[in-house]
C-alpha positions in Angstrom: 149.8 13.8 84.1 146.8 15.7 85.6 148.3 14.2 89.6 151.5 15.5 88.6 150.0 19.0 87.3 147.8 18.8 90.7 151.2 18.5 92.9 153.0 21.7 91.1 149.5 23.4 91.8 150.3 22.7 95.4 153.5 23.2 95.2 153.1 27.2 94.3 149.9 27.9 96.4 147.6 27.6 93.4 144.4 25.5 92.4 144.9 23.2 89.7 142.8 25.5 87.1 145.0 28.3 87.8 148.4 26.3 87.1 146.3 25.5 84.2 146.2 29.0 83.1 149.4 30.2 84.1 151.1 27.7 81.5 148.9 28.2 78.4 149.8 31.7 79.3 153.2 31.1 79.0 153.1 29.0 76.3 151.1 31.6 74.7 153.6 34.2 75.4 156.2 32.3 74.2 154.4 31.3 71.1 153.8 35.3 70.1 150.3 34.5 70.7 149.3 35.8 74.3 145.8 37.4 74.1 145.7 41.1 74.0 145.4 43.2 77.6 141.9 44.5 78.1 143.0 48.1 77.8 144.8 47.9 74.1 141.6 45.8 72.4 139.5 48.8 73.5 141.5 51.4 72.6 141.4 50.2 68.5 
């Protein structure tokens, strides 16, 4: 899994950490659970 993760990383210019990142966050988004922007968490 990681190799094939690593070649999709390559595949779209990123490091293997960012692909990482990119589909928890769209697994978080799709979930209803994506973390709140910067900017609304200090506005409450």
């Amino acid at each position: 899994m990681l190799e094939s993760l690593r070649r999709w990383a390559e595949d779209e210019l990123r490091s293997t950490n960012s692909q990482i990142e990119v589909l928890l966050l769209k697994a978080l988004k799709e979930a209803g659970r994506q973390p709140k922007r910067k900017d609304e968490s200090e506005s409450k």
